[in-house]
C-alpha positions in Angstrom: -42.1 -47.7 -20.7 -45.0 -48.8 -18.1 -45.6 -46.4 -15.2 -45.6 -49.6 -13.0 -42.4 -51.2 -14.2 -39.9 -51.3 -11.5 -36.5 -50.9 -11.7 -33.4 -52.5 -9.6 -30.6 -50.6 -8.7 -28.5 -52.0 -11.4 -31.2 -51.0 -14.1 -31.4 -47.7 -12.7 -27.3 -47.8 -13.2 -27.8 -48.7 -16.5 -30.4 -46.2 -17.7 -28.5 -43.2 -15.7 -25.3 -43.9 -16.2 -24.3 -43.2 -12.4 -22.4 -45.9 -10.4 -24.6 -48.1 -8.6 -22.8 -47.0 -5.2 -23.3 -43.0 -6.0 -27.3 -44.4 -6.2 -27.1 -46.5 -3.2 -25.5 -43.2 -1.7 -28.1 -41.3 -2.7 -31.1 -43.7 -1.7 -29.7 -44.1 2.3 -29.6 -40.3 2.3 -33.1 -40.5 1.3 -32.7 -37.9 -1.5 -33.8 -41.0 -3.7 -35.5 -43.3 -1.6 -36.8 -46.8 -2.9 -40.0 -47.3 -4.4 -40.3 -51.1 -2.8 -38.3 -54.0 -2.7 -38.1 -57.7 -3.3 -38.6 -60.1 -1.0 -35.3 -60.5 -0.8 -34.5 -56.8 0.1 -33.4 -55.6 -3.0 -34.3 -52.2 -3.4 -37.0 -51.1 -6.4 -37.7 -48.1 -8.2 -40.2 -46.9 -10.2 -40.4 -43.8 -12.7 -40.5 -41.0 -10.4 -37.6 -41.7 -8.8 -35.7 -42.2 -12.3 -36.9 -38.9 -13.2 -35.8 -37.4 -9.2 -32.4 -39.4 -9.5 -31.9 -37.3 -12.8 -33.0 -34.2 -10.8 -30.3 -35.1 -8.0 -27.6 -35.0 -10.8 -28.4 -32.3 -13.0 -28.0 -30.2 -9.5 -25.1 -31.6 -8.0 -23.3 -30.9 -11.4 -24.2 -27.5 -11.0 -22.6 -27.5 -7.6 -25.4 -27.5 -4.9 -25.1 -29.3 -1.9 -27.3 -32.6 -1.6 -29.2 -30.9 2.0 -30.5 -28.4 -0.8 -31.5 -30.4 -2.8 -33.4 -32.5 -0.4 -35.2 -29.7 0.6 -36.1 -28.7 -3.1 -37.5 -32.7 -3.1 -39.7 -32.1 -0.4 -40.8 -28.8 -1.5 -39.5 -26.9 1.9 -38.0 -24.5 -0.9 -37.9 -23.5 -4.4 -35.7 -24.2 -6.6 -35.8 -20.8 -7.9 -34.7 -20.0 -4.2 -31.8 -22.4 -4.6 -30.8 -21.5 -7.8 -30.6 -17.5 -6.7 -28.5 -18.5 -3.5 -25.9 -20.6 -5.9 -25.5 -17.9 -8.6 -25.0 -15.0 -6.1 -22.5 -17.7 -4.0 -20.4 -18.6 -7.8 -20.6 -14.4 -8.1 -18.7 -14.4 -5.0 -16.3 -17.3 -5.9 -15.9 -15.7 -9.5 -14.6 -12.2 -8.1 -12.5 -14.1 -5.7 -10.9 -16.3 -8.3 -10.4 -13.5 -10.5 -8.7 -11.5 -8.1 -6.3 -14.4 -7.4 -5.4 -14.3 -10.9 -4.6 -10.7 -10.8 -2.4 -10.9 -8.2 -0.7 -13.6 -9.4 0.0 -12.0 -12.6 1.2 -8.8 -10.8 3.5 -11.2 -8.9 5.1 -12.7 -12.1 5.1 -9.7 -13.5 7.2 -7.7 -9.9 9.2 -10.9 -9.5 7.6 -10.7 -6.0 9.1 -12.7 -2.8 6.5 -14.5 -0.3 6.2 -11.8 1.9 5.4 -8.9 -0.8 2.6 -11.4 -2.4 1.0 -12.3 0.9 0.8 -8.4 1.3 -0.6 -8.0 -1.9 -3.4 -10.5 -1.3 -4.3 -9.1 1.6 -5.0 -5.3 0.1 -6.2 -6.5 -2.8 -8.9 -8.5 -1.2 -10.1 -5.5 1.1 -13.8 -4.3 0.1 -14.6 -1.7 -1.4 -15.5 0.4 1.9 -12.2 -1.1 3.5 -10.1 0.5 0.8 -11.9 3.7 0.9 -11.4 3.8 5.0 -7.6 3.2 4.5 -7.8 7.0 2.1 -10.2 8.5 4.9 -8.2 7.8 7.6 -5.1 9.3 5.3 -6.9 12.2 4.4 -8.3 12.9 7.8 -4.6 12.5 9.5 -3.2 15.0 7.2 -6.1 17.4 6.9 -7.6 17.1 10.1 -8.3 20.1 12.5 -7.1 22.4 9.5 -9.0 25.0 7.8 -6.9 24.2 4.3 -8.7 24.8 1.4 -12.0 23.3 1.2 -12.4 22.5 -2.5 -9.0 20.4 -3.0 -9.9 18.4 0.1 -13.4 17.6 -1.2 -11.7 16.6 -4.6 -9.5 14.4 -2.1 -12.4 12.6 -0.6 -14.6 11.9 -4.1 -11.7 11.0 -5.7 -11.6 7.1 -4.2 -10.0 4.0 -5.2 -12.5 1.9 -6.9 -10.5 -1.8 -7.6 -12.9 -3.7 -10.3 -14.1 -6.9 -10.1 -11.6 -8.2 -13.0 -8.8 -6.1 -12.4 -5.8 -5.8 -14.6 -2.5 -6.8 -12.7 -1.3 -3.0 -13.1 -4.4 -1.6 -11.1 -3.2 -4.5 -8.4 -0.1 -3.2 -8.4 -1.2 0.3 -8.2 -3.9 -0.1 -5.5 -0.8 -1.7 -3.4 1.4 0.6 -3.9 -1.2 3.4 -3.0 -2.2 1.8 0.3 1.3 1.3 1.4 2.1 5.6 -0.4 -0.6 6.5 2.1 0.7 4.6 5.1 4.5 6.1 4.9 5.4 8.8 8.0 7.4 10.5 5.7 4.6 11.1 2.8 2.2 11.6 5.3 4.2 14.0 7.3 4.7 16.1 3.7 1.0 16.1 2.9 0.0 17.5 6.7 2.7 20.4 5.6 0.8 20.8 2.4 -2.5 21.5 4.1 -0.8 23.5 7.0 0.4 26.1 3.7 -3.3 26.0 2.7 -4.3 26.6 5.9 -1.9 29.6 6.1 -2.8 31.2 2.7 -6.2 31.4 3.5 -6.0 33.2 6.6 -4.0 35.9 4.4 -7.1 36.7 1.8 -6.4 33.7 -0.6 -9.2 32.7 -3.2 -10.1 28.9 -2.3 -10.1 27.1 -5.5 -8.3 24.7 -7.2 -7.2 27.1 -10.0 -6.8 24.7 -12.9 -6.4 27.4 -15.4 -3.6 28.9 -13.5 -2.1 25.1 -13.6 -2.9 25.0 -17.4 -1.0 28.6 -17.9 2.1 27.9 -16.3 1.9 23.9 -18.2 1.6 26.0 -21.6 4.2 28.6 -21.1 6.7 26.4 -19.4 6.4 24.0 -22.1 7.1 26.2 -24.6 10.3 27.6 -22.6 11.6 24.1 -22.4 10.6 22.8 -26.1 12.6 25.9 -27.0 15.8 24.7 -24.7 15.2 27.2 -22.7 17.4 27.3 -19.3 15.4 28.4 -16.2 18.5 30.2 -15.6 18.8 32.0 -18.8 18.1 35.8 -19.1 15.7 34.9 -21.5 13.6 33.0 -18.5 13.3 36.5 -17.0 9.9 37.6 -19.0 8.0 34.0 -18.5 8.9 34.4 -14.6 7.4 38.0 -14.2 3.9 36.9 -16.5 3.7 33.9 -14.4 4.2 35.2 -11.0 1.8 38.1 -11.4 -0.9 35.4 -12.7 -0.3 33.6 -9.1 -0.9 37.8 -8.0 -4.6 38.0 -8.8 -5.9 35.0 -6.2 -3.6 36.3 -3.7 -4.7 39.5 -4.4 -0.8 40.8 -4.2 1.8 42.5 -6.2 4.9 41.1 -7.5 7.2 42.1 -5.5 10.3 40.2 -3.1 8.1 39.4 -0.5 5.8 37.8 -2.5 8.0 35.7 -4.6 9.5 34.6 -1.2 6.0 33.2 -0.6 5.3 32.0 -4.0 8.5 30.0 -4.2 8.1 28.3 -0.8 4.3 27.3 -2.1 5.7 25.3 -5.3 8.7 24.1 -3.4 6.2 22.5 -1.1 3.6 21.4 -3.6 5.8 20.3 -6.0 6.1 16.4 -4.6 6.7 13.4 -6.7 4.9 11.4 -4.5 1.9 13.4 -4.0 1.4 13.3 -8.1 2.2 9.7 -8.0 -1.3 9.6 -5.7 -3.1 10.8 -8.9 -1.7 8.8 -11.4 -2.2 5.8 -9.4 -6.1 6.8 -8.5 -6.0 6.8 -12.1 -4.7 3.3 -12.9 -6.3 1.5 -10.8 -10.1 3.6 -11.4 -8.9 3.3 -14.7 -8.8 6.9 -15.7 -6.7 8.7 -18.0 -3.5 9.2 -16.6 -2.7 12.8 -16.1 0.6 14.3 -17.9 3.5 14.2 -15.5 3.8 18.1 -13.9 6.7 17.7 -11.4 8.9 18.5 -14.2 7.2 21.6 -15.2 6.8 23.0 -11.8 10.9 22.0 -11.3 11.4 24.4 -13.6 9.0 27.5 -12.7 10.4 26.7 -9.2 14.3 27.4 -10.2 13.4 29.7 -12.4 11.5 31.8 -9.9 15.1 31.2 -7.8 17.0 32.4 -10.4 14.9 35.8 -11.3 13.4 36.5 -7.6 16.8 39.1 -6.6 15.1 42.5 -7.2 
């Protein structure tokens, strides 16, 4: 081809395959401005514009606006700038589609109404910092202005919800169902009780901690009572209540005796909530954790158990 052969904008159809209007579109914007024209008025266009009309549509395929791209023509930017600005705005489109698609999967999945799905769009599109202020502000309503024990509340506050960019429609589902847990009077109101008993404890002597092996001792015993159809009624109960309670002793620096078993059963009777484990186990779906082993039943045991064997 000759650097000084001149093209009409039918031969520039032709060669590009783009409609003569989407040329003539481009040329009035002045993206691809004519290199001359007949004397007639046709427009003309030489080689450098072929090569800036293919330009023009390699970057509008790849989704960037024509102002853009005029100012990558006349050099007022990069297009390395341009090209950084499009892929962070796709990133941004990409989570956003991809949390539509998780919702809309956790809808088909609940069978959701209109009203439940609009909700669920709404929290599930919160940001990161947004979901973590919805915990805070939970945490600091029911902790607040108490002196309850230090450690669990500082497990409370790292332990936040962290939805990923491609979430599965169960962690959907579970990050809704946590915000709207968190934001119920009643669960609230049982958590605030919680940390009023920590509160208490420790003004009575009580090691702070969170006492996982105490937890893990009661799990493994219990376990064993129940595997063995054990009633927590049953004489044979007895023995595991007595080792048990004066393991609880030692960090309350007690003895076993009727006063303290008053004050041991109205701890697990408060502690042991359904709800409050569901918390965990749904920090765990949606961070996507291992999901802790249910303990509400174990502790339902201990609790009537303790009942049964606390007349001495």
């Amino acid at each position: 081809m000759d650097g000084d052969t001149l093209y009409t904008i039918g031969e520039l159809a032709r060669r590009t395959g783009l409609p003569v209007k989407t040329i003539r579109f481009y040329s009035d914007s002045g993206v691809v401005p004519p290199t001359d024209r007949t004397h007639a008025g046709y427009r003309l266009y030489d080689l450098d514009a072929l090569a800036r009309l293919d330009l023009v549509r390699t970057l509008r395929e790849l989704g960037i606006d024509l102002a853009s791209i005029q100012r990558v023509l006349d050099r007022e930017i990069t297009l390395t700038e341009v090209a950084t600005a499009h892929v962070e705005a796709l990133d941004a489109q990409i989570g956003t589609l991809r949390l539509r698609r998780a919702v809309l999967r956790a809808v088909a999945k609940r069978g959701s109404g209109p009203e439940e799905m609009e909700l669920m769009h709404k929290l599930a599109k919160l940001s990161d910092d947004e979901r973590r202020r919805i915990i805070n502000d939970f945490i600091d309503e029911t902790f607040g202005g108490l002196d309850a024990n230090p450690e669990f509340v500082a497990m409370m506050r790292s332990a936040m919800p962290e939805l990923p960019d491609d979430p599965e429609p169960e962690q959907v589902d579970a990050w809704v169902e946590l915000a709207e847990l968190v934001q119920e009077p009643g669960f609230r109101a049982r958590v605030r009780r919680m940390a009023e008993h920590q509160a208490s404890e420790r003004d009575t002597g009580f090691q702070d901690g969170l006492h996982h092996d105490l937890t893990q001792t009661v799990v493994a015993k219990v376990e064993q009572a129940r595997a063995a159809d054990v009633s927590p009624e049953a004489a044979e109960a007895a023995p595991l209540v007595d080792e048990l309670v004066a393991a609880y002793a030692v960090p309350f620096g007690r003895v076993d005796d009727a006063d303290f078993r008053r004050h041991l059963l109205s701890r697990l009777e408060i502690g042991n909530d359904p709800a409050a484990e569901r918390y965990w186990h749904l920090l765990a779906i949606i961070n996507g954790w291992p999901v802790p082993p249910a303990l509400t039943p174990v502790f339902e045991w201990f609790i009537t158990a303790l009942r049964a064997h606390s007349e001495r």
